[in-house]
Each structure stands twice: as C-alpha cells, then as structure tokens.
N, C-alpha and C positions, 0 to 999 in steps of 0.2 A: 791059815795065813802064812804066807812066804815072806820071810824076813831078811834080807837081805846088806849087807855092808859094805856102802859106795864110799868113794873119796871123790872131791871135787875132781869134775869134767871127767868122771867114770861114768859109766850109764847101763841101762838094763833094755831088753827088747821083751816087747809082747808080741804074740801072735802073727812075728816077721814083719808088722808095720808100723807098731808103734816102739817108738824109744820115749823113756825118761833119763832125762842127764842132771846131774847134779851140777849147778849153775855155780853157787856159792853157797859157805857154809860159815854163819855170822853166832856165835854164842851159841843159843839154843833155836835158830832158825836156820830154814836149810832152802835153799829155794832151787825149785825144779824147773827144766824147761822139757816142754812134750813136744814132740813131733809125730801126727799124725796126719792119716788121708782126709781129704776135708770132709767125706763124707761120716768120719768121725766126732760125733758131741765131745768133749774136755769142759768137764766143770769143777770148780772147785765143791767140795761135800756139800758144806752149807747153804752153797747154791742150787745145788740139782736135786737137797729136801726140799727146799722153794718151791722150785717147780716142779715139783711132784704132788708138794703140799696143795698147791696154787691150781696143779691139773685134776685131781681129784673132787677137789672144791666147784669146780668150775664145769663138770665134765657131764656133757650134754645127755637127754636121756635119750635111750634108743626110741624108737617111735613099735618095735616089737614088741617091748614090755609090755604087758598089760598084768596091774595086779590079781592076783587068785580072787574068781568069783564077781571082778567087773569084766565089762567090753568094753572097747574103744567103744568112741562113738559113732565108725565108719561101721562094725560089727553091729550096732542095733540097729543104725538107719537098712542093713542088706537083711537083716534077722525082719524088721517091720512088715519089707514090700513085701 
C-alpha cells in the first residue's frame, strides 16, 4: 500500500486519468473529490462489497454447467433418439 501525505486542495493522479483532491479536512474526516472518465465505476468500499456481495448472490447460472455424472436434459433427449 502507497501511503501518501496530502494537505487540503493537494491532489494525487492514477494512471493519467484519475485525480483525488483533498476537498476539506474536518477533525478526523477528510473528504475527497474524484475525477474520473465516465467510463470509470467510483464507489465508496462499503458500497462496491454491496455489490459484489449482491452480484455474487444473484449471479445467473451458465446454461454450460452441467454437474459431474448428470446431462442436461437437451443431452438425453439427443442421447435417446
């Protein structure tokens, strides 16, 4: 991990397109503003375990799969004729 030492409206670059700027800096909270390409997601952590949590939970089966030692059932109806 890269640990870094901003001061308010200092800012870091990733990968020539994104910046984080240090917006304000209140007690022990520091608020950040991103600027990325839109084709870029920005989430905050506990959001993007969310939906990950959320995508994983949810996440369709392949119609490939077939477990060890069944067929589908297109596979026995073409095994029958």
């Amino acid at each position: 991990m890269l640990v870094l030492s901003r001061k308010k409206n200092e800012s870091i670059v990733i990968n020539d397109s994104i910046s984080i700027v240090v917006v304000e800096i209140r007690g022990d909270k520091v608020r950040l503003g991103v600027e990325a390409p839109k084709d870029v997601t920005v989430h905050r952590k506990e959001v993007y375990d969310a939906i990950k949590s959320y995508d994983l939970k949810h996440e369709p089966v392949s119609e490939g799969l077939v477990s060890e030692g069944r067929q589908s059932s297109d596979d026995v109806s073409e095994n029958a004729g």
